[in-house]
N, C-alpha and C positions, 0 to 999 in steps of 0.2 A: 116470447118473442126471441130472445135469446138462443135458444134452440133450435127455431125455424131458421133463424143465421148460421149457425153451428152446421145444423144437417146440409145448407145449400152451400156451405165451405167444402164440407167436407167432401160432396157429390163433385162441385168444382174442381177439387184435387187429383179425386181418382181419376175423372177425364183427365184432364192433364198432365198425368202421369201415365196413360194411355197412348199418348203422342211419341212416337221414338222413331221418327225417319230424320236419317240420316245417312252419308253415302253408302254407308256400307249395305245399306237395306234393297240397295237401285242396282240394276245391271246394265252395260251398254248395249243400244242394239241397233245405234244406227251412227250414220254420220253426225257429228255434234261438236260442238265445243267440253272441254272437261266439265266433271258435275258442277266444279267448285262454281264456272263460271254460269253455265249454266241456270244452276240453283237460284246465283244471285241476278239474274237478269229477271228468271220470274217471279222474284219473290220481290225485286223493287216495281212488277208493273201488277201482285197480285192485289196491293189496295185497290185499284183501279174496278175492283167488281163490288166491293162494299154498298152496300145500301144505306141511305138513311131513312128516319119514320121521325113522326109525328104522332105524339100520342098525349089527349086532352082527358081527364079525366082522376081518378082518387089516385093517391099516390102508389099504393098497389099496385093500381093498371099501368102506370105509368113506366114503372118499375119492371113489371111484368112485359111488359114491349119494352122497352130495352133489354131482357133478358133475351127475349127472344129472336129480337133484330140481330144480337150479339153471336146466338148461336146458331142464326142462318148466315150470318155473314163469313163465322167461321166455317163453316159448312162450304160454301161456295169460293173462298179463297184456297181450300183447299183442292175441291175440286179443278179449280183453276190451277194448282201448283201441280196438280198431277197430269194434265193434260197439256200443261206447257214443258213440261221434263218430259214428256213424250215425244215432241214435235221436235224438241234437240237431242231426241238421240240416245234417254234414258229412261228407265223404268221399273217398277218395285218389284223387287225378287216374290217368284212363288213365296208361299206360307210355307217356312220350314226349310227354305230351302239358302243356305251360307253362300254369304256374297264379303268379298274384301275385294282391297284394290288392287288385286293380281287377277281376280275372278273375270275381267275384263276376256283373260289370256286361256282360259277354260271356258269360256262363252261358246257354245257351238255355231253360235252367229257369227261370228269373229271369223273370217278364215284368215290363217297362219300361212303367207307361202315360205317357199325353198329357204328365201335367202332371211327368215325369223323373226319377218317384218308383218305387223297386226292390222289387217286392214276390214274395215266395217263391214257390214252383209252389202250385198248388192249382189249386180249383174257377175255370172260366173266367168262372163267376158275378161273382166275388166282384171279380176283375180289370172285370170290364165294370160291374160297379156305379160300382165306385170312380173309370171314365174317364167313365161315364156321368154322375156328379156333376161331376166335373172340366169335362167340354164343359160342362153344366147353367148353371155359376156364367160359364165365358166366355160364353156365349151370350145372358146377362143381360147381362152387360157391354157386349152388341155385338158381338164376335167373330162374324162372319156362315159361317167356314169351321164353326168349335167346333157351331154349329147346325146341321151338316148331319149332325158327326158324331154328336153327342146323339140324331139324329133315328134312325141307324143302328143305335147301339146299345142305345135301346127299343125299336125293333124286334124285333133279336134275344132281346131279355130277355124282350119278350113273347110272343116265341114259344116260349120255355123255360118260359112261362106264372110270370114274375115282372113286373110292374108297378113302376115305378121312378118313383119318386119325390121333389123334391126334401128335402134336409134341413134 
């Protein structure tokens, strides 16, 4: 008996020593609050999917459906955990592939405009407005490069049939 406890320790173990997400593991790829809070918004509503059971019978079986209620529940809180860090904006890096909390700034989703400011994937509108202001104010300034880019990117805007304006 001894041994049967032993070996399902030790099976326990290695699962959970399996388990290693953490931010560094998630990329950003959308609009979202940070992971930190993120993480803790799903992770205080991910009880919320646990099941309980009912189980009559030898103490084995009893045992036996708690084990297994245990590790569907784990099972489905996780799945939960990873669908809700989706929905705010965050997600588990490829296999293999290095994520830190600069990786946000090497994100191809990410566009960088002019003025070094990180702004989430979306509408390429919304990016061109925003460098298109940016050149705007250098170009006032005198920035003679800023004017050529300004000039570029109403262009394009107008050709998207938005008119850019300053603010």
């Amino acid at each position: 008996m001894k041994i049967k406890v032993l070996m399902a320790l030790c099976a326990i173990a290695a699962l959970c020593g399996c388990q290693t997400s953490n931010q560094a593991d998630y990329i950003q790829i959308g609009y979202g609050p940070s992971f930190e809070v993120a993480h803790a918004q799903c992770e205080l509503r991910s009880g919320s999917v646990d099941q309980g059971y009912i189980a009559i019978g030898s103490p084995a079986f009893v045992a036996g459906a708690g084990l297994g209620n245990a590790i569907g529940n784990a099972v489905a809180e996780d799945q939960f955990m990873k669908n809700c860090l989706i929905i705010n904006g965050w997600k588990l890096a490829p296999r293999g592939q290095k994520t830190s909390p600069t990786a946000v700034s090497s994100n191809p989703a990410v566009v960088t405009a002019g003025s070094g400011l990180m702004r989430p994937p979306g509408s390429w509108i919304n990016a061109a407005l925003l460098d298109w202001s940016a050149a705007n104010k250098q170009c006032i300034a005198g920035n003679k490069p800023a004017c050529s880019t300004r000039a570029k990117l109403g262009a394009q805007l107008r050709a998207a049939g938005i008119n850019p304006a300053p603010i």
